[in-house]
VOPA-972747 format. One line per 3 residues: their letters; for each residue x, y, z of C-alpha. Coordinates in pm, 1 decimal, m for minus. Example, Ala and Ser with C-alpha at 12.3 -4.5 7.8 and 13.67 -1.06 7.14 Angstrom:
! VOPA-972747
AS = 1230.0 m450.0 780.0  1367.0 m106.0 714.0
END
This chain:
! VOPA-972747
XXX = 2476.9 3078.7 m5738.2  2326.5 3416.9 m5735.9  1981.2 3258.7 m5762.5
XXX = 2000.2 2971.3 m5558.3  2116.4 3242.8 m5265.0  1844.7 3442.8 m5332.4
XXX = 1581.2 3217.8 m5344.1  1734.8 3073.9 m4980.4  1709.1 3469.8 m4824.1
XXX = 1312.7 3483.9 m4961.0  1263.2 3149.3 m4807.6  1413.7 3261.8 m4441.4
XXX = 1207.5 3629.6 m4510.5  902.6 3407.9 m4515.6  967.8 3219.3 m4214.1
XXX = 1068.6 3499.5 m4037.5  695.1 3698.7 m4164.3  545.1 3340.3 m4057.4
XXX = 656.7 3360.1 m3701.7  571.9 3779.7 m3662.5  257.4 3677.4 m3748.3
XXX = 204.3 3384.9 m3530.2  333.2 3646.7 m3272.1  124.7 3875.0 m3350.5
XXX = m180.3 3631.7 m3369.3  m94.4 3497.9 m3003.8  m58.9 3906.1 m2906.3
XXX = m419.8 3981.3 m3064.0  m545.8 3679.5 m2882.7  m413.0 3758.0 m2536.0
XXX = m761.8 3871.0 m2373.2  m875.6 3519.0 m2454.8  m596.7 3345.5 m2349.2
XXX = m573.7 3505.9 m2002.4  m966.4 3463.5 m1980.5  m888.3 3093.6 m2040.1
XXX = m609.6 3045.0 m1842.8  m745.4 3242.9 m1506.1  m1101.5 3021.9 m1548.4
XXX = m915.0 2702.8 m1585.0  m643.1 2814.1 m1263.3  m933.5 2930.3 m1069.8
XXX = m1159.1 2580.2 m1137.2  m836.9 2394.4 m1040.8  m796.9 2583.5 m737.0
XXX = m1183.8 2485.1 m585.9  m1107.2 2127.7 m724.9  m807.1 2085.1 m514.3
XXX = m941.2 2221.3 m189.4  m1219.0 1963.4 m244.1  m1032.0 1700.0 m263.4
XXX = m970.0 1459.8 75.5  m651.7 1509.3 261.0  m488.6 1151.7 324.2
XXX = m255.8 1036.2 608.0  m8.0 804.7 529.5  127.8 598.1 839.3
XXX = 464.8 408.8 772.5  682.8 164.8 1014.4  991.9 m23.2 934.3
XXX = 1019.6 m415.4 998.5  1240.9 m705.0 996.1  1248.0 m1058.4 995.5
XXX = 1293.9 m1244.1 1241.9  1510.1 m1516.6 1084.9  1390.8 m1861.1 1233.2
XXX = 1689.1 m2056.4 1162.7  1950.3 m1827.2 1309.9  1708.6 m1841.2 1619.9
XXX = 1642.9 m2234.4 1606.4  1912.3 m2562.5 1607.2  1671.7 m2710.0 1398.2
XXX = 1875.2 m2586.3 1044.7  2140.5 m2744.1 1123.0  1949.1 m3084.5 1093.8
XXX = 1712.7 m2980.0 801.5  1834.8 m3300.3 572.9  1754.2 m3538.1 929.3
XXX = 1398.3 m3333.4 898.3  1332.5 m3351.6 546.5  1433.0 m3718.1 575.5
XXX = 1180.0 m3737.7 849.6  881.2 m3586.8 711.1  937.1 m3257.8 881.0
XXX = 1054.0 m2991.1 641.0  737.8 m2818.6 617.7  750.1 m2753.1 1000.3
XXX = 1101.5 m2624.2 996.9  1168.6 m2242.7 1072.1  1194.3 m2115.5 673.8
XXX = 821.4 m2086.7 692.3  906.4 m1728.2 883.8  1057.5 m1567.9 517.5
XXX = 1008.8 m1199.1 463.0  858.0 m1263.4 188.8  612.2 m1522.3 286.4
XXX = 508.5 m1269.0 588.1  423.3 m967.8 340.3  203.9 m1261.9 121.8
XXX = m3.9 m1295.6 439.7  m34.9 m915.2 509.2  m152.1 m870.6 174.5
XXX = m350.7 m1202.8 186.8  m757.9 m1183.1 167.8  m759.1 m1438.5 475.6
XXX = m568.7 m1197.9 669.7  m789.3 m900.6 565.9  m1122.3 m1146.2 673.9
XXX = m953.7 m1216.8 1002.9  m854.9 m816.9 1045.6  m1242.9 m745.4 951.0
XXX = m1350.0 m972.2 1249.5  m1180.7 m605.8 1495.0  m1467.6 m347.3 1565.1
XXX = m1507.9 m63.9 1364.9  m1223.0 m190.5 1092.1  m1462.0 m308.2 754.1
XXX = m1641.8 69.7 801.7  m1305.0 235.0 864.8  m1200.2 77.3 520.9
XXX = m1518.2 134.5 338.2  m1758.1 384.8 464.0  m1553.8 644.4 578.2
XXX = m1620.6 993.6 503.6  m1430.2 1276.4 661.7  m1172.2 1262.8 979.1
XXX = m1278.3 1599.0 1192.4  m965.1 1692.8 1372.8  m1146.0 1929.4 1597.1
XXX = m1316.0 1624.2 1774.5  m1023.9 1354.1 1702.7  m1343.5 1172.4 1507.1
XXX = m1380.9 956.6 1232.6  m1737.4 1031.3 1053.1  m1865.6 783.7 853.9
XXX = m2118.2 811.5 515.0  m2460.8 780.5 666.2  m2604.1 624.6 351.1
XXX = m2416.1 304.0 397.4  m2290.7 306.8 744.8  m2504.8 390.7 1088.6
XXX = m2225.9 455.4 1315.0  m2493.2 481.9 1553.4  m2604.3 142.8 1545.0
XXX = m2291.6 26.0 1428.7  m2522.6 m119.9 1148.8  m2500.5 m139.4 754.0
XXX = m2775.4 32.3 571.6  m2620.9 67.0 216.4  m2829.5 m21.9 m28.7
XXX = m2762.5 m393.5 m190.1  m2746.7 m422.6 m507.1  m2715.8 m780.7 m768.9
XXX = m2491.6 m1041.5 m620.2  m2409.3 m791.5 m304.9  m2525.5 m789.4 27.5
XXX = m2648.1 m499.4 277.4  m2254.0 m560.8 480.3  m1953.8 m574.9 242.3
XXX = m1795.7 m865.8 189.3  m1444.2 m951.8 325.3  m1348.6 m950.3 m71.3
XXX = m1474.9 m578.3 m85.7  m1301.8 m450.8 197.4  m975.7 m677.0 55.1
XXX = m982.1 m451.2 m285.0  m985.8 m123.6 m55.8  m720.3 m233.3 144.1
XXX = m488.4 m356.2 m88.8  m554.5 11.5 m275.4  m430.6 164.6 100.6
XXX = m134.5 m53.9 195.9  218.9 m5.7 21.3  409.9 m281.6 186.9
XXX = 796.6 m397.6 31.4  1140.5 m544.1 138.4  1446.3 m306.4 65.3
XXX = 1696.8 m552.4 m151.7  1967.8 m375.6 25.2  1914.0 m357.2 391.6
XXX = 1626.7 m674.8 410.3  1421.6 m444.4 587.2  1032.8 m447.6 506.4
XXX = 877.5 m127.5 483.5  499.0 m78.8 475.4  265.3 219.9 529.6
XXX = m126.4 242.4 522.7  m286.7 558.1 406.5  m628.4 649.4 512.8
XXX = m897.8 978.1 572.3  m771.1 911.6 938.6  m412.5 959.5 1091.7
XXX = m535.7 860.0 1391.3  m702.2 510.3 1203.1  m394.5 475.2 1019.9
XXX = m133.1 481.3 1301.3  m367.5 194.6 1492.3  m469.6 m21.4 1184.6
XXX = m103.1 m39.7 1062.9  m55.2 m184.1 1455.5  m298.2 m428.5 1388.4
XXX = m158.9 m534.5 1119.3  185.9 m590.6 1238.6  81.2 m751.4 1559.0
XXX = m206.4 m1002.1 1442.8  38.7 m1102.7 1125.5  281.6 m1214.8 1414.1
XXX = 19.9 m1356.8 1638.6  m143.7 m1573.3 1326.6  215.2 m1713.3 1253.0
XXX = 331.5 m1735.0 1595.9  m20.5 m1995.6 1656.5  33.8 m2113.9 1344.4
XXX = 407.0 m2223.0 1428.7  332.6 m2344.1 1798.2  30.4 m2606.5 1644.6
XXX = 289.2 m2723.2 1419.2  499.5 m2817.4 1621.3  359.5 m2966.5 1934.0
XXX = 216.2 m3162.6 1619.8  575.1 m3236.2 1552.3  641.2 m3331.1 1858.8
XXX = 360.5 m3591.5 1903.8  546.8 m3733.4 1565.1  855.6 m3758.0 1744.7
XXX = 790.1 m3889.8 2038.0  610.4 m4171.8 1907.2  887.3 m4226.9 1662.4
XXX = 1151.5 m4230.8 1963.4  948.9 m4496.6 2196.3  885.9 m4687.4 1823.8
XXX = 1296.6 m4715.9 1729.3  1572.0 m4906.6 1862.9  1866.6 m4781.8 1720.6
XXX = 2081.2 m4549.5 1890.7  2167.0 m4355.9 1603.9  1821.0 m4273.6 1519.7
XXX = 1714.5 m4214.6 1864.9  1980.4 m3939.5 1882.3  1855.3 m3783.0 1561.6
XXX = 1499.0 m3757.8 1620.1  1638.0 m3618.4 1984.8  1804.3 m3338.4 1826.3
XXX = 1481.4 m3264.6 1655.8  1266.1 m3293.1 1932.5  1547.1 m2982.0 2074.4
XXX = 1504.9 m2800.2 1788.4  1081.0 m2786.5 1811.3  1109.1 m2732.1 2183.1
XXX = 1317.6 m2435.4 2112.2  1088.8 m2361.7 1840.6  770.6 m2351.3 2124.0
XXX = 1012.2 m2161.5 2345.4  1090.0 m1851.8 2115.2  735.0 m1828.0 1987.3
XXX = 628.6 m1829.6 2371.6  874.7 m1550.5 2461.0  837.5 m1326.6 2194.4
XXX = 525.5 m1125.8 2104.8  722.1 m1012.8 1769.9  784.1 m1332.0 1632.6
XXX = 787.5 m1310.5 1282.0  840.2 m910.5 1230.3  1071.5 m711.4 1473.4
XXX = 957.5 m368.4 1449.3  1258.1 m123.9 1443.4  1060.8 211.1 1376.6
XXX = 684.9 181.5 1522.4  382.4 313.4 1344.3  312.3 680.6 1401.3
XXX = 39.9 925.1 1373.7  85.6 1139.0 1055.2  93.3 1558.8 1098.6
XXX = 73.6 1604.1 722.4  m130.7 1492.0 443.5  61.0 1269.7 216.6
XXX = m185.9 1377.6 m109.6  m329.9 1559.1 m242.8  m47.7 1801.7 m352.4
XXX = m263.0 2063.1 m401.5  m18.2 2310.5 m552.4  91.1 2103.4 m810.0
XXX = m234.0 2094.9 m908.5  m277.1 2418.3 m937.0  49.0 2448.0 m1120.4
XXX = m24.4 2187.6 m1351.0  m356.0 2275.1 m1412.5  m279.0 2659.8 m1483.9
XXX = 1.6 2553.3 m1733.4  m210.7 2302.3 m1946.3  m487.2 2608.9 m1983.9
XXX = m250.7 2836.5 m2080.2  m93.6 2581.0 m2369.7  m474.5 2523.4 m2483.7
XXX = m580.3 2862.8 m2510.7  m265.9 2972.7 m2701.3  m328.4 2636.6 m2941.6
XXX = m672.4 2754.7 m2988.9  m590.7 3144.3 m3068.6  m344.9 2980.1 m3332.4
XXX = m605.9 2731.5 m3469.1  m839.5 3030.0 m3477.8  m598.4 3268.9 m3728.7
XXX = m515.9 2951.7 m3901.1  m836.0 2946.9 m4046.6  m939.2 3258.9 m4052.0
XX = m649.1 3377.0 m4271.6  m725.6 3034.7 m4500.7
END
């Protein structure tokens, strides 16, 4: 017992000399550490304030739900019987309306606006001073309002609509909340001032598209109809496709009426006061932390083997 206890004592002795000298190894090190650790918080600090301040502009949505707005649900089997279930009002789904926001048609129709495919890919620092968006001058001649970028294999001089699609994707964030059903989306760019006005575009164009879209459907519906009615001679049936002809009418009538068809906006797009990134203290922070760990692993490696 004596021995076993005594060999345990020598055993915590050692571990207790091991960790002195680790101590004392760190202690003898500590010039290089803090050179290390000031160089590294000092190169994170001119890295951060070179980084580009982004604006994040956000808005909150909902849907308008076509069949608590239209008659037409209640005679979906009459439609579906008739051919017409495609034309009926679920084609206005929250979810089918953030597909075609985050669509690459909808990003070639947005391109077709002035000033948008630079604004999402030549862009090169927002001047506050002026309230001006400054574009790189070695793609983009704002001047000119021309492309001058160099093309390269399989590109052309002017970006494709599949280009700007990848940036824009990268600067939309654009969800439903499972909880309240409302759709949230925000659109970060250089600009706060671009960012307020593109996320506009966005909202109203995605309602104009579907709002056309809707109206061609059904006066098409319509001209179905119609020649269905003068082609029957049943009563029954002529009452049906009656009921359907109400339903499209009211269809034409909301999508005349209301310029927010598809999406009602509840909170409106707004022009960002603060940068949403880059955190530029938690850079710092993070930065400053990680050279202090790696200067204090490399004084240890350092004793290691010089006392091998």
């Amino acid at each position: 017992m004596t021995s076993s206890n005594t060999n345990i004592d020598n055993n915590v002795y050692e571990d207790e000399i091991d960790l002195k000298q680790l101590f004392q190894a760190i202690w003898k090190g500590k010039i290089i550490i803090i050179l290390i650790t000031t160089v590294v918080a000092i190169s994170s600090i001119f890295y951060a304030l070179s980084l580009t301040n982004y604006f994040t502009s956000e808005a909150v949505l909902v849907s308008r739900d076509a069949q608590t707005s239209s008659p037409i649900s209640q005679f979906s089997d009459i439609a579906s019987l008739a051919g017409l279930g495609a034309i009926s009002g679920q084609s206005n789904s929250t979810y089918k309306m953030i597909e075609i926001i985050k669509s690459r048609d909808f990003v070639k129709h947005l391109i077709s606006f002035d000033d948008v495919l630079p604004s999402l890919l030549a862009y090169d620092q927002y001047d506050f001073g002026e309230g001006k968006l400054y574009f790189n001058a070695e793609d983009y001649d704002s001047e000119e309002k021309k492309w001058v970028r160099q093309s390269s294999a399989g590109k052309s001089a002017i970006p494709t609509y599949l280009e700007a699609h990848q940036a824009y994707i990268k600067m939309l964030s654009i969800g439903q909340d499972k909880i309240t059903g409302f759709v949230n989306i925000k659109f970060e760019h250089v600009s706060p001032v671009f960012a307020q006005q593109f996320l506009e575009l966005i909202i109203k164009e995605a309602n104009s598209l579907n709002r056309k879209k809707d109206i061609a459907d059904s006066k098409a519906a319509l001209e179905y109809l119609t020649r269905e009615l003068s082609q029957t001679s049943k009563v029954d049936i002529k009452n049906s496709i009656n009921l359907l002809i109400e339903g499209q009418l009211e269809t034409q009538m909301m999508a005349s009426i209301h310029e927010e068809y598809s999406l009602v906006v509840l909170e409106p797009p707004f022009v960002p006061e603060k940068r949403s990134r880059p955190t530029r203290s938690l850079i710092v922070i993070i930065s400053t932390l990680l050279g202090g760990i790696f200067s204090v692993v490399l004084v240890l490696i350092r004793y290691f083997f010089s006392s091998k």
